[in-house]
Structures are given as structure tokens and as C-alpha cells.
C-alpha positions as CSV (number, residue, x, y, z in Angstrom):
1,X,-20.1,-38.2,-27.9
2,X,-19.1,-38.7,-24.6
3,X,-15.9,-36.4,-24.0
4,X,-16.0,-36.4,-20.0
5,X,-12.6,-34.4,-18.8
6,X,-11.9,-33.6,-21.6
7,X,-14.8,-31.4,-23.0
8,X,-12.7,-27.9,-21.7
9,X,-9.4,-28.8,-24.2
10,X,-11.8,-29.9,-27.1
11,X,-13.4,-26.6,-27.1
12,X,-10.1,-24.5,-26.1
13,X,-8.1,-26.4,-29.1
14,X,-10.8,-26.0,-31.5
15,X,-10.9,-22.4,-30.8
16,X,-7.2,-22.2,-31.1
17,X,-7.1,-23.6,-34.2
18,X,-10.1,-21.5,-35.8
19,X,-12.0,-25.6,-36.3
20,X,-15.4,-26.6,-36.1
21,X,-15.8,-28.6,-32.7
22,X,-19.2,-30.3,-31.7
23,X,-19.3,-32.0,-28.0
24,X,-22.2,-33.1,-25.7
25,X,-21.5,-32.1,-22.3
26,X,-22.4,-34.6,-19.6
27,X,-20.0,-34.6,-16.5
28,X,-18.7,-31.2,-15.0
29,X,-15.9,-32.7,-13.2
30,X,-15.9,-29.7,-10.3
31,X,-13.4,-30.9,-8.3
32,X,-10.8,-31.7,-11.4
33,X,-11.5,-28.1,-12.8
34,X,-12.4,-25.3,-10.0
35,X,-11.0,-22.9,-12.5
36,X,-13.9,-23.1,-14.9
37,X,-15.8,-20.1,-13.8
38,X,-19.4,-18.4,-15.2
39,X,-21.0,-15.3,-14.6
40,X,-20.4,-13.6,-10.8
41,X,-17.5,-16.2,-10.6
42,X,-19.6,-19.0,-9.7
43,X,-17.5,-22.4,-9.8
44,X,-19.2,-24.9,-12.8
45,X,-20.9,-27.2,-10.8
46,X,-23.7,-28.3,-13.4
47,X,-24.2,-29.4,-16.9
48,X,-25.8,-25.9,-17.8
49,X,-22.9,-24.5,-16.0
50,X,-20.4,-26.2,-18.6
51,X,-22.5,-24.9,-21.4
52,X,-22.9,-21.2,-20.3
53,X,-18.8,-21.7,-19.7
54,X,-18.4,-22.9,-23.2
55,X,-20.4,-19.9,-24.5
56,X,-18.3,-17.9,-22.2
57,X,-15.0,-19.3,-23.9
58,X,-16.3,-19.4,-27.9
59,X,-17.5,-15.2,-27.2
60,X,-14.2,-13.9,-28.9
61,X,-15.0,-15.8,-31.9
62,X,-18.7,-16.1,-32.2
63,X,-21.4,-17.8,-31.1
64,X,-22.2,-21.1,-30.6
65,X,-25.2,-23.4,-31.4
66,X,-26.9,-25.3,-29.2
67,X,-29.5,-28.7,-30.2
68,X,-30.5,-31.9,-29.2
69,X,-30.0,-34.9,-30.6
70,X,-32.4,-37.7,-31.0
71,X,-31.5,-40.1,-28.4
72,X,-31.8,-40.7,-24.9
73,X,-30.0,-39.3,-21.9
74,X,-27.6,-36.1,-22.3
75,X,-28.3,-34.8,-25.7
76,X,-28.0,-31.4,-25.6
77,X,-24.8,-30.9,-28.5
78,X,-23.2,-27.0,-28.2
79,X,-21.1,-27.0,-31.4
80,X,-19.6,-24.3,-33.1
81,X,-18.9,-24.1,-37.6
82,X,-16.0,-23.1,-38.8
């Protein structure tokens, strides 16, 4: 639930692969990752940064879903089917 650094290669592998991935983003890691870019080329610097990157990354193959799950702290899950 927790992925930290590793929340980028899920995503990129699952999207490689053609699977089903689910993460719940939490810390952006700037400084291990200033190649993550969004729109205008603005460094990912915040949570909603790594979530409109994500988007970014899933557009060749569709669109991914966004929710919350029922606890406390992060919950916001971006997960993308199959």
C-alpha cells in the first residue's frame, strides 16, 4: 500500500506488461527522481504531482481510475484494469 520509491517502476512495469497495477502514492521522492516531469515541465514535487505523472505515463494505454480508500491518511488509490 505503501510503495514509496518505488511507485514510478510499479506503474512503468505494469504498463509494460499490459497488467493491472493499483498503488497509493504517498512520498514524491523529488530529489531521487527530477526526471519525473508534468505539464509545462514542472519537476513532481507533490503527491498530486505523482498522480497527474502517472496519468501522464498510463495515456498510451488508457486511462486510469482514481478512489479513496476507507482509512486514514494517504488514501487516494490511482489503479488501472487490465
Amino acid at each position: 500500500m505503501h510503495p514509496d520509491q518505488a511507485t514510478g517502476y510499479i506503474v512503468e512495469t505494469a504498463l509494460e506488461k499490459r497488467k493491472a497495477f493499483a498503488v497509493v502514492p504517498c512520498c514524491v521522492f523529488a530529489n531521487d527522481f527530477p526526471e519525473r516531469k508534468v505539464s509545462k515541465g514542472k519537476l513532481v514535487e507533490t503527491v498530486d504531482d505523482l498522480i497527474e505523472w502517472i496519468k501522464i505515463k498510463c495515456k498510451e494505454v488508457g486511462e486510469p481510475k482514481t478512489g479513496f480508500l476507507p482509512m486514514e491518511g494517504k488514501n487516494k488509490i490511482v489503479y488501472m484494469r487490465e
